[in-house]
Every structure is written in C-alpha cells, then in structure tokens.
mmCIF file of the N, C-alpha and C atoms, coordinates in Angstrom:
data_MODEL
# 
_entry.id   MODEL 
# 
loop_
_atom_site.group_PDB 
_atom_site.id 
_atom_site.type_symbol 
_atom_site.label_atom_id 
_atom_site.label_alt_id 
_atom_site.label_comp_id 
_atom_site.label_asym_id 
_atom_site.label_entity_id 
_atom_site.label_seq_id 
_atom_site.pdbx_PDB_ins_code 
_atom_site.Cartn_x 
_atom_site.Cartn_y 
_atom_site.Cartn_z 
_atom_site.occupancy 
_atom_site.B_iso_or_equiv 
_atom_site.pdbx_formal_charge 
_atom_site.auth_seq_id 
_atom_site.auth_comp_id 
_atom_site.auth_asym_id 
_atom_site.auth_atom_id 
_atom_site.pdbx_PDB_model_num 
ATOM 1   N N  . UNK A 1 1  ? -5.746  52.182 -60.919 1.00 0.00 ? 1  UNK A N  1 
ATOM 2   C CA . UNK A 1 1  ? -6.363  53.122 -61.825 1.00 0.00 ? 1  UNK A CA 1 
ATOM 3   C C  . UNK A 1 1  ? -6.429  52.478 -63.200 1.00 0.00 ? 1  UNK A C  1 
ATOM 4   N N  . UNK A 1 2  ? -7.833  52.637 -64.210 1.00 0.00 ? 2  UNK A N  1 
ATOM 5   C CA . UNK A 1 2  ? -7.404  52.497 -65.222 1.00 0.00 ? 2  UNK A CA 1 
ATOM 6   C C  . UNK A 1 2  ? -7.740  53.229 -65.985 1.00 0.00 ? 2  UNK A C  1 
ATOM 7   N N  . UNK A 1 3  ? -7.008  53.302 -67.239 1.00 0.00 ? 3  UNK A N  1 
ATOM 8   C CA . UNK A 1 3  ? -7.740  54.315 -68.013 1.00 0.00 ? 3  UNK A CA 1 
ATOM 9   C C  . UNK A 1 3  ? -7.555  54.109 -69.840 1.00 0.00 ? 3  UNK A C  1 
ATOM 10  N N  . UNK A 1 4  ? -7.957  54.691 -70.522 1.00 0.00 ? 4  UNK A N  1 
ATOM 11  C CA . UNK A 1 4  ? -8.120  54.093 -71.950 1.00 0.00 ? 4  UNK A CA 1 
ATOM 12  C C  . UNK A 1 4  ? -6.832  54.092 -72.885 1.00 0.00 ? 4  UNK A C  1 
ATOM 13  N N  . UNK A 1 5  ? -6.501  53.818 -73.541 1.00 0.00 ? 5  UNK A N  1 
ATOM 14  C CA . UNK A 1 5  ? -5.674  53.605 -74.463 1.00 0.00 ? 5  UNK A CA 1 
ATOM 15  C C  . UNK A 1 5  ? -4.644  55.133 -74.959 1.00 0.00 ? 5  UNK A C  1 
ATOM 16  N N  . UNK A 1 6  ? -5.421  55.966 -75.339 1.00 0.00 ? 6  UNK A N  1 
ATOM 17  C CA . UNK A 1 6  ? -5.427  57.429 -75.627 1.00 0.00 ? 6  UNK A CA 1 
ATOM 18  C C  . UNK A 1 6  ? -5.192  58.254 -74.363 1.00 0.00 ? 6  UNK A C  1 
ATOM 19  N N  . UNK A 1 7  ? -5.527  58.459 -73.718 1.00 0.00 ? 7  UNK A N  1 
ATOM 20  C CA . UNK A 1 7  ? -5.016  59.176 -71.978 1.00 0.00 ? 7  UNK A CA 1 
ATOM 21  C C  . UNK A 1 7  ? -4.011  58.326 -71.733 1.00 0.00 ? 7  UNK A C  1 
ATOM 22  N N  . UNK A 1 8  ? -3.699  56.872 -71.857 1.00 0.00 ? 8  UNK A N  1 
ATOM 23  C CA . UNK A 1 8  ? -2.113  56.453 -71.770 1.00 0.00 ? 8  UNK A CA 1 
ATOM 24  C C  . UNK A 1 8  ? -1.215  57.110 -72.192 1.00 0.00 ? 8  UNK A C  1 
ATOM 25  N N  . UNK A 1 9  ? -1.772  56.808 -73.232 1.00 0.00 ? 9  UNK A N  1 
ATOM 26  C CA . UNK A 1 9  ? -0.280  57.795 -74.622 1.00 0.00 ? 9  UNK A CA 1 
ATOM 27  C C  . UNK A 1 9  ? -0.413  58.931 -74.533 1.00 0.00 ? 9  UNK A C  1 
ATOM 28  N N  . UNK A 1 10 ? -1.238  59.591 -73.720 1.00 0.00 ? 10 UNK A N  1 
ATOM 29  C CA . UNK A 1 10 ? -1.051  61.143 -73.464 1.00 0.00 ? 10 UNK A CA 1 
ATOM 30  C C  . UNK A 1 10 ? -0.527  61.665 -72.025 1.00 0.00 ? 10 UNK A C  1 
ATOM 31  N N  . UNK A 1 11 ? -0.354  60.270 -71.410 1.00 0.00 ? 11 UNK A N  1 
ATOM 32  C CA . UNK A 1 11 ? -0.246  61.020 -69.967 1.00 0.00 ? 11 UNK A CA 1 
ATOM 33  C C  . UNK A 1 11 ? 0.918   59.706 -69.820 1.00 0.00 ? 11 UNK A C  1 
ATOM 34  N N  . UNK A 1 12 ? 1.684   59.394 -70.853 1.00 0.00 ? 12 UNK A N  1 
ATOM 35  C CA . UNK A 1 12 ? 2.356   57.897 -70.367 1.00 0.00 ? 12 UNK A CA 1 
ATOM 36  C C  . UNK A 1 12 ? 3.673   58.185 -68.950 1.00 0.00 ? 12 UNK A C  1 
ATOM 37  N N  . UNK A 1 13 ? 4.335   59.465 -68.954 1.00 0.00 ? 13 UNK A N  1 
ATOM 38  C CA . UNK A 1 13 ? 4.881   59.517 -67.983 1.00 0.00 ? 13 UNK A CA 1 
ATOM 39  C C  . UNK A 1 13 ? 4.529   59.283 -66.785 1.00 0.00 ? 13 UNK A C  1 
ATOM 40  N N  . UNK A 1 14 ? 3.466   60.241 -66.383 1.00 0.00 ? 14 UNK A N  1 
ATOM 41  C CA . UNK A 1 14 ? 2.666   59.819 -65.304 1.00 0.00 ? 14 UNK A CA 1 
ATOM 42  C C  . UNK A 1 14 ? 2.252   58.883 -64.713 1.00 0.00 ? 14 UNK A C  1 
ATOM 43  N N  . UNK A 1 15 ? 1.660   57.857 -65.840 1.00 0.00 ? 15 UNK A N  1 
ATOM 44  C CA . UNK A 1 15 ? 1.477   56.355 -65.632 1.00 0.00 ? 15 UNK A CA 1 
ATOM 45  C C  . UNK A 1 15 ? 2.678   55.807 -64.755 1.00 0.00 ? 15 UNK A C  1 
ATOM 46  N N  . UNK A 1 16 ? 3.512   56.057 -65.654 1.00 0.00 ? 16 UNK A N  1 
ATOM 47  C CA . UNK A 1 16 ? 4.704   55.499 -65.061 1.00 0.00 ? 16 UNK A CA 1 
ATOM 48  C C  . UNK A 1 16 ? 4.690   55.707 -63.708 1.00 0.00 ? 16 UNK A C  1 
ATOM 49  N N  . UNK A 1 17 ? 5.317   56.629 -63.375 1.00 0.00 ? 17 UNK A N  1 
ATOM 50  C CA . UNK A 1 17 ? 5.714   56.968 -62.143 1.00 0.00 ? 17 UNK A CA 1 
ATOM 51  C C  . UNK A 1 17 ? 4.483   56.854 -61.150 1.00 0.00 ? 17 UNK A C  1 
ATOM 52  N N  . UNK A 1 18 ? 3.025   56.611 -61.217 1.00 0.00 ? 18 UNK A N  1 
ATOM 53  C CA . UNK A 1 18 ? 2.191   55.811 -60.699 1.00 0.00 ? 18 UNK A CA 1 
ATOM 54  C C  . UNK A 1 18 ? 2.449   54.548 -60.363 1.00 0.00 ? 18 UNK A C  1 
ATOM 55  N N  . UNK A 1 19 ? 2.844   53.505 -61.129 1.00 0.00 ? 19 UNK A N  1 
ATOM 56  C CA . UNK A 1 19 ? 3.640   52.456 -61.074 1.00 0.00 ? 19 UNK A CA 1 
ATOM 57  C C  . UNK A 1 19 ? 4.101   52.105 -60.147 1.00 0.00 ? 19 UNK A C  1 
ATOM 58  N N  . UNK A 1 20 ? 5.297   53.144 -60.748 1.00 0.00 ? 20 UNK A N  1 
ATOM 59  C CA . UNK A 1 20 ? 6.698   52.858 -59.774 1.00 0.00 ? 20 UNK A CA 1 
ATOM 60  C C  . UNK A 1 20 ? 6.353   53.191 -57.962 1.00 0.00 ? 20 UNK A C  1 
ATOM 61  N N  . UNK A 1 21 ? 5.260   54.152 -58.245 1.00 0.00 ? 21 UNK A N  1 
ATOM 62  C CA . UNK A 1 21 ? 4.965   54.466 -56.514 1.00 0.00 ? 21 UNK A CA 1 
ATOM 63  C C  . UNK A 1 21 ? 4.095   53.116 -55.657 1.00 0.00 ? 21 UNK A C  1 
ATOM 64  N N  . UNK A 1 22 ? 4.027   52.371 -56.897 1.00 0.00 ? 22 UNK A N  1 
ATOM 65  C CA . UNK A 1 22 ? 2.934   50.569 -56.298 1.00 0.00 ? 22 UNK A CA 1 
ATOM 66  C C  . UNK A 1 22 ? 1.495   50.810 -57.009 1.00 0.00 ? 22 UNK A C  1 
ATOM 67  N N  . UNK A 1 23 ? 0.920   52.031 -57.604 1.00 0.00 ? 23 UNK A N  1 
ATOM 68  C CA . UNK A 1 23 ? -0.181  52.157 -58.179 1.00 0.00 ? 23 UNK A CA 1 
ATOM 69  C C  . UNK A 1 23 ? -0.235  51.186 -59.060 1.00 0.00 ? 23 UNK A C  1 
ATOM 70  N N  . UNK A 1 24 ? -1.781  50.594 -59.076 1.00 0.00 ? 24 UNK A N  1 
ATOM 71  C CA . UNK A 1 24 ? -2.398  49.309 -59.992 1.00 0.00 ? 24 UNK A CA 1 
ATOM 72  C C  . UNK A 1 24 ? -2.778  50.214 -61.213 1.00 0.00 ? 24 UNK A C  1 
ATOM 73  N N  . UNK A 1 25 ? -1.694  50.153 -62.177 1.00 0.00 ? 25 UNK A N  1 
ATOM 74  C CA . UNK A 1 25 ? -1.917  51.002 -63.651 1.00 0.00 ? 25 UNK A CA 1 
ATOM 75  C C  . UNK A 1 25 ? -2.336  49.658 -64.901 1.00 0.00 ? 25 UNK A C  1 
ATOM 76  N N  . UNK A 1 26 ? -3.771  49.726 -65.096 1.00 0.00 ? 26 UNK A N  1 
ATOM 77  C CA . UNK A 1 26 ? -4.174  49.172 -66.128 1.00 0.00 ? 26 UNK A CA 1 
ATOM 78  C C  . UNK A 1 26 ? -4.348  50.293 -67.187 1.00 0.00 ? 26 UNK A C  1 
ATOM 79  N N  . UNK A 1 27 ? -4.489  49.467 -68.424 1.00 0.00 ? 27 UNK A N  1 
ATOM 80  C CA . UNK A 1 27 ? -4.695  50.226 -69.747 1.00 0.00 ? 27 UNK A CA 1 
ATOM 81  C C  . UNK A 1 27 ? -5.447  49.656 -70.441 1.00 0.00 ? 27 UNK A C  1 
ATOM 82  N N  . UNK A 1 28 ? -6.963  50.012 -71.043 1.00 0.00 ? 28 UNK A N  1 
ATOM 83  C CA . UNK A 1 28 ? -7.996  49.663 -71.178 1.00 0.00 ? 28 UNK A CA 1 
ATOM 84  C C  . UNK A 1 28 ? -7.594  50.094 -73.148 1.00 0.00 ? 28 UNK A C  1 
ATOM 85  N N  . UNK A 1 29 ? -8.154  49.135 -73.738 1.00 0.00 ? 29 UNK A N  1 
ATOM 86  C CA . UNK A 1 29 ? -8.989  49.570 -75.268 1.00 0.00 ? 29 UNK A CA 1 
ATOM 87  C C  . UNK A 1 29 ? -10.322 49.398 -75.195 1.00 0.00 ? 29 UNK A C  1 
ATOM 88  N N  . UNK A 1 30 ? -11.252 50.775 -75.296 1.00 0.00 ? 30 UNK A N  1 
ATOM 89  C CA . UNK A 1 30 ? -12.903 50.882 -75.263 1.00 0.00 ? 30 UNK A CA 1 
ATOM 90  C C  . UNK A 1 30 ? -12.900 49.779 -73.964 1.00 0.00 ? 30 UNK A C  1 
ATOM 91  N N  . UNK A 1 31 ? -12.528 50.334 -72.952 1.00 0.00 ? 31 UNK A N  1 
ATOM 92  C CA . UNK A 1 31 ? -13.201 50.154 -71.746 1.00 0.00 ? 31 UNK A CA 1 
ATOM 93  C C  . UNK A 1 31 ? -12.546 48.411 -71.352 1.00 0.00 ? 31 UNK A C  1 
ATOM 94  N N  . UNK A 1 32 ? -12.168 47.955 -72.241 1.00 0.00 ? 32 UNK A N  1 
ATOM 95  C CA . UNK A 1 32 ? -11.656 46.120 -71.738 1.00 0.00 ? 32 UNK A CA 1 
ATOM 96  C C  . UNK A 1 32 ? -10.040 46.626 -71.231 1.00 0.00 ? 32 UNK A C  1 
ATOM 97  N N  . UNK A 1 33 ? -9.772  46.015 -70.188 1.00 0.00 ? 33 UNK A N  1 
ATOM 98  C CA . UNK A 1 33 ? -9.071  45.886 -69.460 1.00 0.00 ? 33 UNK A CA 1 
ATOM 99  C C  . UNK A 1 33 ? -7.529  45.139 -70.873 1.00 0.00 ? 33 UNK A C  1 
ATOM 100 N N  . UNK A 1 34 ? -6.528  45.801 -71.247 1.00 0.00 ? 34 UNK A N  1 
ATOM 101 C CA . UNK A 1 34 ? -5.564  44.926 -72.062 1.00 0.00 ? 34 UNK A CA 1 
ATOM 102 C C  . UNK A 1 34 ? -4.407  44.605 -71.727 1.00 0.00 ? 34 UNK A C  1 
ATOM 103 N N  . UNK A 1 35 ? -3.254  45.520 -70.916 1.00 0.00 ? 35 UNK A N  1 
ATOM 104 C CA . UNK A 1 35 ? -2.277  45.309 -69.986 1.00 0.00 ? 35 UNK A CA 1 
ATOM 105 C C  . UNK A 1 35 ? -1.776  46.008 -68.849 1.00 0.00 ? 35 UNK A C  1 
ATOM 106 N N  . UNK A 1 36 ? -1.247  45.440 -68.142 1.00 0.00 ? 36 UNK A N  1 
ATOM 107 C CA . UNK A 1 36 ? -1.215  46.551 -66.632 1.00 0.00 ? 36 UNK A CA 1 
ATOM 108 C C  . UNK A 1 36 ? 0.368   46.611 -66.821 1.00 0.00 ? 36 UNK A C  1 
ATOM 109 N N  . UNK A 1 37 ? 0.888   47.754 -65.892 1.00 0.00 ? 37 UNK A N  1 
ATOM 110 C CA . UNK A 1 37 ? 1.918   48.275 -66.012 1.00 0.00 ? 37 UNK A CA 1 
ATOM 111 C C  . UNK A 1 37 ? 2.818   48.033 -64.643 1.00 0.00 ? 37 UNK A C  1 
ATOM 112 N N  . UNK A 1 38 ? 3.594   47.632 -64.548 1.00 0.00 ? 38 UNK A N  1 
ATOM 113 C CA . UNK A 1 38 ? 4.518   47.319 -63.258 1.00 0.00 ? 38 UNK A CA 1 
ATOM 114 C C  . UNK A 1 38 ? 5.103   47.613 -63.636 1.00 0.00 ? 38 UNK A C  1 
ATOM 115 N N  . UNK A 1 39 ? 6.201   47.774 -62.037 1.00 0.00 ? 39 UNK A N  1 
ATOM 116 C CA . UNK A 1 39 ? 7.880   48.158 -61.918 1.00 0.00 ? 39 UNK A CA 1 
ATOM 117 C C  . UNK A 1 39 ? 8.600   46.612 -61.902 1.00 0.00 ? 39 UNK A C  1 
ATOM 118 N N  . UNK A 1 40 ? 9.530   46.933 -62.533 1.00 0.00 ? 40 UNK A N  1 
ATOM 119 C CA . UNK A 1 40 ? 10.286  45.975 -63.156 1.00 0.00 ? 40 UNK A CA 1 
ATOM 120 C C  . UNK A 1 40 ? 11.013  45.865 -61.987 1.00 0.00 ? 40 UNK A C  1 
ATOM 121 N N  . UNK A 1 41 ? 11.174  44.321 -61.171 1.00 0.00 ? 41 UNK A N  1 
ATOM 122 C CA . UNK A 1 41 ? 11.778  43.958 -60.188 1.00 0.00 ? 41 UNK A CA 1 
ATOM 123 C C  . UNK A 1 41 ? 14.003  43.612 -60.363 1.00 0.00 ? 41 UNK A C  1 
ATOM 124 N N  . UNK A 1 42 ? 14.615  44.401 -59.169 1.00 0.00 ? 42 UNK A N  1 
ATOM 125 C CA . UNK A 1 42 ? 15.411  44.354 -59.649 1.00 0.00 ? 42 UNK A CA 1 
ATOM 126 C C  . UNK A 1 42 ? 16.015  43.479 -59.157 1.00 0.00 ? 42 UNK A C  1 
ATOM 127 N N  . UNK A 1 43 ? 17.598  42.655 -60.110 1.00 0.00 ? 43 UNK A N  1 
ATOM 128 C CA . UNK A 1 43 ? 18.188  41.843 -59.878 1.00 0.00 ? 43 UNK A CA 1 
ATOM 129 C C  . UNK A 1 43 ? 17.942  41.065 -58.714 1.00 0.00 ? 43 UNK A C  1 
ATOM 130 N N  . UNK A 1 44 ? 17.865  39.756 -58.694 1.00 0.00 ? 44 UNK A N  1 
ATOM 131 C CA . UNK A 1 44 ? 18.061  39.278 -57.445 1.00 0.00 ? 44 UNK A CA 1 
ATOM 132 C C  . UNK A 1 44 ? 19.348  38.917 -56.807 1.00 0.00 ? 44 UNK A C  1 
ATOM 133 N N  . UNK A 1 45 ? 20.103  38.631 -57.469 1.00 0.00 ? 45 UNK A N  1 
ATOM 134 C CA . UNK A 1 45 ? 21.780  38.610 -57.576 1.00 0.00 ? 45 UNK A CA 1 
ATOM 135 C C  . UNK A 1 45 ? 22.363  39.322 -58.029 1.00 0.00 ? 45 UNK A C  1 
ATOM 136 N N  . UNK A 1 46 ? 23.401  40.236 -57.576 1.00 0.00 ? 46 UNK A N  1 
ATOM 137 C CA . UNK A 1 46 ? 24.592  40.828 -58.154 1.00 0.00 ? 46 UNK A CA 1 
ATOM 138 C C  . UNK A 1 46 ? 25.691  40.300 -58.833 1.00 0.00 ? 46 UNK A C  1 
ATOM 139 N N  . UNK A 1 47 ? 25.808  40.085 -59.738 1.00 0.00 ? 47 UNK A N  1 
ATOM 140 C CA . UNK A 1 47 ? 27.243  39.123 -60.196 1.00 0.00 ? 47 UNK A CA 1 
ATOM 141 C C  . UNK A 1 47 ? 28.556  39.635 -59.881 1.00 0.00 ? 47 UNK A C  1 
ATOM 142 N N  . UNK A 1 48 ? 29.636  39.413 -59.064 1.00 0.00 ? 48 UNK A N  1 
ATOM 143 C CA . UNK A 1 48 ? 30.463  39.821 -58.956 1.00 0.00 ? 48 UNK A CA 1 
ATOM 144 C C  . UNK A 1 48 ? 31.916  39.534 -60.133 1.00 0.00 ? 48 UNK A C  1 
ATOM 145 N N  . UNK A 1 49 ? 32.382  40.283 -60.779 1.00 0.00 ? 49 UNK A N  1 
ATOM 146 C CA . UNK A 1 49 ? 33.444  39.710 -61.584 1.00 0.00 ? 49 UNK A CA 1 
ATOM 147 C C  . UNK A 1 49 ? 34.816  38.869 -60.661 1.00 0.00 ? 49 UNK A C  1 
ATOM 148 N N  . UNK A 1 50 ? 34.832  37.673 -61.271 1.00 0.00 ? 50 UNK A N  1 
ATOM 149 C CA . UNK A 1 50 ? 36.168  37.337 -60.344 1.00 0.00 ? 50 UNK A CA 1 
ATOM 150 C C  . UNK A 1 50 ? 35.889  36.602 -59.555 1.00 0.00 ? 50 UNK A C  1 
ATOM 151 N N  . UNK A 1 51 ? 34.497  35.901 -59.453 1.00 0.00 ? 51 UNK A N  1 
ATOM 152 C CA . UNK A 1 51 ? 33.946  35.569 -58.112 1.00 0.00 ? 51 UNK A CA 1 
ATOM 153 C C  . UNK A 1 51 ? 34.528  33.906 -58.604 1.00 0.00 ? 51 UNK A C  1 
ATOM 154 N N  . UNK A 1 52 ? 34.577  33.276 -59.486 1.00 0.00 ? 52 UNK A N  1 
ATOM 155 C CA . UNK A 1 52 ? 35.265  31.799 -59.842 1.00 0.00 ? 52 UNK A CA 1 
ATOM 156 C C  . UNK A 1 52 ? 36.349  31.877 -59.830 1.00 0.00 ? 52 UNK A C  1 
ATOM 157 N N  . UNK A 1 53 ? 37.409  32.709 -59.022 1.00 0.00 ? 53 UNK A N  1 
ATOM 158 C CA . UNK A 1 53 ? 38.678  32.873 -59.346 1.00 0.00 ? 53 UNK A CA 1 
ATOM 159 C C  . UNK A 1 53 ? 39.613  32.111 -58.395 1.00 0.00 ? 53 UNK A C  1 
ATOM 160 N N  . UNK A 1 54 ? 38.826  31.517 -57.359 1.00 0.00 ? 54 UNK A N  1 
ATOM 161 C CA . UNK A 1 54 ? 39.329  30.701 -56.284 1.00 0.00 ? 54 UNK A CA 1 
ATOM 162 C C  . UNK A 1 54 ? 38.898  29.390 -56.270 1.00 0.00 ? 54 UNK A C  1 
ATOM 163 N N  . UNK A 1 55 ? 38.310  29.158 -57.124 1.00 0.00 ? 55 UNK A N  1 
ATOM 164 C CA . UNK A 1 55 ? 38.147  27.828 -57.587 1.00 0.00 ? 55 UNK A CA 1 
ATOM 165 C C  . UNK A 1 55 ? 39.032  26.932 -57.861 1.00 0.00 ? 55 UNK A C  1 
ATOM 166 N N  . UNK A 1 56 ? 39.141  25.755 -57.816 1.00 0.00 ? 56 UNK A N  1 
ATOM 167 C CA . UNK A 1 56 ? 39.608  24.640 -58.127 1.00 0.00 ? 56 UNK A CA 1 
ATOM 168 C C  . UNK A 1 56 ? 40.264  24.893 -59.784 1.00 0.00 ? 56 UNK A C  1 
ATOM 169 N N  . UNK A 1 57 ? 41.506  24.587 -59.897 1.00 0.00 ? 57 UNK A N  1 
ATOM 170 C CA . UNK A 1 57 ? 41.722  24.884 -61.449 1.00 0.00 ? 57 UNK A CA 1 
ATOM 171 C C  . UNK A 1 57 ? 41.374  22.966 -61.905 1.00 0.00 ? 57 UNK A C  1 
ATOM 172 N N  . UNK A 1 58 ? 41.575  23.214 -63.290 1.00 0.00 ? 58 UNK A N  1 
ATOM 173 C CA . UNK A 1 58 ? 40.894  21.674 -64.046 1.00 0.00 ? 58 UNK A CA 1 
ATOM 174 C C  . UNK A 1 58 ? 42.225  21.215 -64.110 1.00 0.00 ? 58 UNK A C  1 
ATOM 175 N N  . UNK A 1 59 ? 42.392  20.029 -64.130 1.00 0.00 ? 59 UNK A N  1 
ATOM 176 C CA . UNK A 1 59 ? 43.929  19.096 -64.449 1.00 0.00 ? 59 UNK A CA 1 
ATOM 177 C C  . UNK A 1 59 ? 44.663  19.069 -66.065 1.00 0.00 ? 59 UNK A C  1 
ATOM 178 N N  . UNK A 1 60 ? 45.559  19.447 -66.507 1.00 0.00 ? 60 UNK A N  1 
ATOM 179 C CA . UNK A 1 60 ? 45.951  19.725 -67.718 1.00 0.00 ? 60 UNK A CA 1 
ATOM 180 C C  . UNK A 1 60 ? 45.050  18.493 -68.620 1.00 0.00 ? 60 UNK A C  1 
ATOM 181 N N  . UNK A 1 61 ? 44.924  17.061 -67.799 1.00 0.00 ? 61 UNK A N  1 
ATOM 182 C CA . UNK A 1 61 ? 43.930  16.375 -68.657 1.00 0.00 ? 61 UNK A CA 1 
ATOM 183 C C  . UNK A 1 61 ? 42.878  15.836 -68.807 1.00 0.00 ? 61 UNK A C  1 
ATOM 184 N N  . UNK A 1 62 ? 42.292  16.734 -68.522 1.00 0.00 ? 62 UNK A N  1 
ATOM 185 C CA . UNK A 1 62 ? 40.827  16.750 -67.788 1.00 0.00 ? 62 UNK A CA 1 
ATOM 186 C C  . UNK A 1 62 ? 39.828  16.036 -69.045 1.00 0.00 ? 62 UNK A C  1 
ATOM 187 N N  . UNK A 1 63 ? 40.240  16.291 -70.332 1.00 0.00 ? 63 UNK A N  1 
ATOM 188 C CA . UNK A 1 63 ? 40.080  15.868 -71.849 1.00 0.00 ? 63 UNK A CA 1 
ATOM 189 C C  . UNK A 1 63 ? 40.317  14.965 -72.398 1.00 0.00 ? 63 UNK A C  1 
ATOM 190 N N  . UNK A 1 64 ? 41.615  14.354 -71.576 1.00 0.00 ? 64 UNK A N  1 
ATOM 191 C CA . UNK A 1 64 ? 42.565  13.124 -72.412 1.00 0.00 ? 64 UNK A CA 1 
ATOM 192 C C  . UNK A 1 64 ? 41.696  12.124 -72.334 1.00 0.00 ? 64 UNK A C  1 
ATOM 193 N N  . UNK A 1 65 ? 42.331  11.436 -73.444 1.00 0.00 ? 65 UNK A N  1 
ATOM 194 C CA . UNK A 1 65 ? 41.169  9.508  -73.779 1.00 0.00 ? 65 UNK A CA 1 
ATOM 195 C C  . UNK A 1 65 ? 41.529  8.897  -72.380 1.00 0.00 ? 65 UNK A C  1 
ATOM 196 N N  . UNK A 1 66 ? 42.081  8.622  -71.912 1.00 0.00 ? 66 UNK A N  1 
ATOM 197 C CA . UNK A 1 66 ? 41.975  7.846  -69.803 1.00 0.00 ? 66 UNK A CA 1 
ATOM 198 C C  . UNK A 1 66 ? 40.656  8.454  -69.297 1.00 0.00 ? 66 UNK A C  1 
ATOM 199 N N  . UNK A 1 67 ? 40.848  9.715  -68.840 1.00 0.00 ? 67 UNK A N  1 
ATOM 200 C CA . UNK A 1 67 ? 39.531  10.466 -68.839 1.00 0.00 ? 67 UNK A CA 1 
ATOM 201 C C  . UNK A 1 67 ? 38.391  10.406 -69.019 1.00 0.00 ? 67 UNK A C  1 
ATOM 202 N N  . UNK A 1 68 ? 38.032  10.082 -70.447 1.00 0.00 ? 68 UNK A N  1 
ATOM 203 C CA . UNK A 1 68 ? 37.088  10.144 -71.199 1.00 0.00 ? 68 UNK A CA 1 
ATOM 204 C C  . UNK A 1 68 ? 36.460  8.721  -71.117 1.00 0.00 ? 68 UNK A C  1 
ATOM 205 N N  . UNK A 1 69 ? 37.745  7.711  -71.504 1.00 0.00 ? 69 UNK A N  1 
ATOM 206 C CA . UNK A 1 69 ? 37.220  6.307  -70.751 1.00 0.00 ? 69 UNK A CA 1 
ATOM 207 C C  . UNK A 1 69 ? 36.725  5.942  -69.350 1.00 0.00 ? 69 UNK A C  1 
ATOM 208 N N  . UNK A 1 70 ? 36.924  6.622  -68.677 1.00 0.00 ? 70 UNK A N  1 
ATOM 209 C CA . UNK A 1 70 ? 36.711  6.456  -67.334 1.00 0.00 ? 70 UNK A CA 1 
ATOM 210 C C  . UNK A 1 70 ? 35.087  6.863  -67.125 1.00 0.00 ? 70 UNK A C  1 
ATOM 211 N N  . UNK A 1 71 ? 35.081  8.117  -67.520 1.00 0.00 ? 71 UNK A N  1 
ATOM 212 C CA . UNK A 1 71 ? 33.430  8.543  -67.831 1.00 0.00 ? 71 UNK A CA 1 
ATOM 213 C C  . UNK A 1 71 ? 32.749  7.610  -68.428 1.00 0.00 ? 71 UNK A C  1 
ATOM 214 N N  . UNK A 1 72 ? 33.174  7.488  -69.663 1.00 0.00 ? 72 UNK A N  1 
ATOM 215 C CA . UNK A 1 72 ? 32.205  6.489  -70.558 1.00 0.00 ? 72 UNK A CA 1 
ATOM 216 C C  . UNK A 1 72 ? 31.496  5.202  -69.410 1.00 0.00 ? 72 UNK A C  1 
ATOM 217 N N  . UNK A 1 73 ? 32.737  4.209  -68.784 1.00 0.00 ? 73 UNK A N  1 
ATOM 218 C CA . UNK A 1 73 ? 32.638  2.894  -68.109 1.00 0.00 ? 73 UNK A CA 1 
ATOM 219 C C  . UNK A 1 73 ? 31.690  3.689  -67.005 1.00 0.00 ? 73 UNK A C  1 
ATOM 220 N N  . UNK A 1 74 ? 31.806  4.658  -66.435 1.00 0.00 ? 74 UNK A N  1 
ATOM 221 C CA . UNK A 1 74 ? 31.171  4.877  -65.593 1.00 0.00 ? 74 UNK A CA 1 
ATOM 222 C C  . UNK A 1 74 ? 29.851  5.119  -65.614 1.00 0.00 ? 74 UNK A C  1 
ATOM 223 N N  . UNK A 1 75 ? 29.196  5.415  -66.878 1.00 0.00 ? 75 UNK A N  1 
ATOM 224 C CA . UNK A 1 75 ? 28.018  5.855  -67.443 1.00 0.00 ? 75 UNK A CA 1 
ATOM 225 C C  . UNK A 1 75 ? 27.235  4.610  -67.631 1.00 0.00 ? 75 UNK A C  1 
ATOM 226 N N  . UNK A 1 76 ? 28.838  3.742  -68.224 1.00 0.00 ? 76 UNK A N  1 
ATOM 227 C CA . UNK A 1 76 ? 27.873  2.449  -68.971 1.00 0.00 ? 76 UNK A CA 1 
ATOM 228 C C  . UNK A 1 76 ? 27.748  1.316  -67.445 1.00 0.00 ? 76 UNK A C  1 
ATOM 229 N N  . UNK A 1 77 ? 28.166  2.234  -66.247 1.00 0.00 ? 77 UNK A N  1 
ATOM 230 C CA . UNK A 1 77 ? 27.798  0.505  -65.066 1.00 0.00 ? 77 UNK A CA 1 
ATOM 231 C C  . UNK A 1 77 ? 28.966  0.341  -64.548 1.00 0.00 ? 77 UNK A C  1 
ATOM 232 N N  . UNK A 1 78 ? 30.288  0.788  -64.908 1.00 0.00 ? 78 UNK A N  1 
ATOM 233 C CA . UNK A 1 78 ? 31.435  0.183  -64.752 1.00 0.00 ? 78 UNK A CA 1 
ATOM 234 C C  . UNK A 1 78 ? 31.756  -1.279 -65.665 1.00 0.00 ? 78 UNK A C  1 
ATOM 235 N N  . UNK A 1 79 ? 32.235  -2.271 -64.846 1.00 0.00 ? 79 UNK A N  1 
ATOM 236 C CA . UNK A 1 79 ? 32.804  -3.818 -65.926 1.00 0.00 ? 79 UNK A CA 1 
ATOM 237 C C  . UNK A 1 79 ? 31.274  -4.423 -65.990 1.00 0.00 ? 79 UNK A C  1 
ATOM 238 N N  . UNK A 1 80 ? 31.133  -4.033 -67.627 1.00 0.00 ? 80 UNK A N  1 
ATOM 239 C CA . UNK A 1 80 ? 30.353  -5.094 -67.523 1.00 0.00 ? 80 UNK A CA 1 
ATOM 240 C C  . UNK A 1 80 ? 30.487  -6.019 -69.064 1.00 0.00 ? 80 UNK A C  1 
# 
C-alpha cells in the first residue's frame, strides 16, 4: 500500500500494524515513493550472561616482557 505523507501522520498506527502483519507500507511525498516501513527483524542471537565463564582463564603473565618478546620475534620471523 502506499499512501501520502499526511494520511501517514494521520493514520500512523495503522501503518504500523500493516507492517508488522508483512504489508508493503510505502510513504509517498506528492505521489514519489520516499520510505517504506518494515518490521524490525529480531535478534539473531540471544546473549547469554555468563556464557565466557568456562573458559580458559589467562596466565598471571600473560603481559610480562618474556611474553611480549616472544610475540614481537614471532611477528618479526622468529631468529633473524
């Protein structure tokens, strides 16, 4: 359905819930087609709280300069 700018804003509930039922809700200014109205798709994932909680913990020196050197050489090739 589409309809003009002014019958939107007068009937915007309706629109809506057109929508939401799968109706193709455009909204016209003087007759040009300007934005259509969809239902907003929900989450695709649920986030669960707690869900990293069985994870692997990090090593107290996960930070320390050994560490950090080790990355570096490893970045740069190993011995070179």
């Amino acid at each position: 359905m589409q309809v003009n700018m002014l019958e939107a804003k007068n009937q915007l509930s309706k629109l809506v819930q057109a929508a939401l039922a799968g109706e193709d809700v455009v909204i016209a200014n003087n007759g040009v087609p300007v934005v259509r109205l969809v239902k907003v798709a929900a989450p695709a994932l649920v986030r669960k709280p707690g869900a990293w909680a069985t994870l692997a913990k990090a090593d107290a020196d996960w930070d320390g300069p050994a560490t950090n050197t080790a990355i570096a050489d490893a970045l740069r090739g190993g011995d070179r």
